[in-house]
N, C-alpha and C positions, 0 to 999 in steps of 0.2 A: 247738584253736580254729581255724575256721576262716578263713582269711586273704581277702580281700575284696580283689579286683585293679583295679587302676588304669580298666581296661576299666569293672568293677559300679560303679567310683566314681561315673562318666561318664555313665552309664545311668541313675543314680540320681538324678543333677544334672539331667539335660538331661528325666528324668520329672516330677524338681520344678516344674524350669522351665515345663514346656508344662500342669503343675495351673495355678500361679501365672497365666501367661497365662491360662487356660481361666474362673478364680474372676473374675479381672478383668474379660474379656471380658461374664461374665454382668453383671457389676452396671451395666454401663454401657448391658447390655439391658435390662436393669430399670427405669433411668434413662428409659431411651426411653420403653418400655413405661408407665410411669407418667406421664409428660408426654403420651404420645398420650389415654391414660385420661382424666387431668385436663382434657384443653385438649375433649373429647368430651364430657363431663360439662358445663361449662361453656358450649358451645354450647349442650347441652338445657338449661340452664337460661334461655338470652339466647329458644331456640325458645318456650318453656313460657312464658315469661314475654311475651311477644309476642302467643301466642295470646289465655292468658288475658285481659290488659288491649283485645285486640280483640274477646272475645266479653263483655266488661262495659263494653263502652261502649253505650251508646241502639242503637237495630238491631241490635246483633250477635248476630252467632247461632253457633249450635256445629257444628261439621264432626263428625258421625262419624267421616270417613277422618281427619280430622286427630289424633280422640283416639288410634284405633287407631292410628297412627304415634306419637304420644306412648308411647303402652301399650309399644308393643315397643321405642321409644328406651330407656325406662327401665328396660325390665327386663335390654335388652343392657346397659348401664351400670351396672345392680346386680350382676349376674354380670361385668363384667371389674372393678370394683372391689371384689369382695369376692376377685378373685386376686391383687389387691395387699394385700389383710390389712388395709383404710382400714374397720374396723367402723363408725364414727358416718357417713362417708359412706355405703355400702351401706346403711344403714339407712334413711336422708333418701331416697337412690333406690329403695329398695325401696318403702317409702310412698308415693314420688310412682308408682311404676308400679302399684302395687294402685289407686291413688286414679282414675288417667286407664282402667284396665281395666273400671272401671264410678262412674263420678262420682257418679251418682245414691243408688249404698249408703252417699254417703261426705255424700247430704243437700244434694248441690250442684244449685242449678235456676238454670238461665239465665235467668227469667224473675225472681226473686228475685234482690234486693241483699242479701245474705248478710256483711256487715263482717266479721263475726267467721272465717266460711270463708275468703273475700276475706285477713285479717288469716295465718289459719294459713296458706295457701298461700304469700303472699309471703313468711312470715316461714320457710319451707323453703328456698323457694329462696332467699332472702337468706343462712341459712345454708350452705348446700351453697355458696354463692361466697363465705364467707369462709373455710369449709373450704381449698378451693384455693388460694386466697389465700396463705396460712400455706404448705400442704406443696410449691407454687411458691416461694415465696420460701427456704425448707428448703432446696428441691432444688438451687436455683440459689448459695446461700451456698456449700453441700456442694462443686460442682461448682467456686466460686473459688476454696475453700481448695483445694483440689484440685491446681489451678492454681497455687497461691504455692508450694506447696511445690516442685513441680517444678522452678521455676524457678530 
């Protein structure tokens, strides 16, 4: 049987050790990472939502550049949150970036008061911010209890 010297003990500990740091390390990247996601997400929603109630007011009219900024907000924000594994969110951004990539397939005219479009739109982004909501306040409990125990 081979005997296992005080040295491989050593090695062994001080290799757990530096996983243990290493797992840790990540989740608190995660943590980041997910709060930078969220707190991005959120702006295009306060952006999107901004636009839209300025281009349905009496005069308003629709920016092109501004869709196309829309269009690639969301589609960057569907792709970093579907690398946080958030499906019902990605899904909300996926829609809202197919929707601003061409508004018109989606039956939307500026020139028409549309309630019922008007109704689905806000009621996305309404949800995508309570989305947040919930996995920020998750993230921030997560991070006190965290905290208490430490101490």
């Amino acid at each position: 049987m081979p005997v296992i010297s005080i040295r491989d003990l050593i090695d062994i500990i001080i290799s757990l050790k530096n996983w243990i740091i290493k797992v840790l390390d990540e989740k608190k990247e995660r943590r980041s990472e997910t709060f930078d996601a969220l707190e991005e997400v959120l702006l295009g929603v306060k952006n999107t939502t901004f636009y839209f109630n300025k281009i349905r007011k009496p005069y308003g009219r629709r920016s092109k550049k501004t869709e196309l900024h829309l269009a690639k907000l969301w589609t960057k924000l569907s792709i970093k949150v579907s690398k946080l594994c958030l499906e019902k969110l990605y899904k909300l951004c996926k829609s809202l970036s197919d929707y601003w990539t061409n508004p018109s397939a989606y039956g939307f005219d500026v020139n028409k008061k549309d309630l019922k479009k008007d109704e689905e739109i806000k009621k996305s982004l309404d949800e995508i911010e309570k989305i947040i909501d919930i996995l920020l306040l998750n993230l921030t409990k997560k991070k006190k209890n965290k905290k208490k125990k430490q101490d």
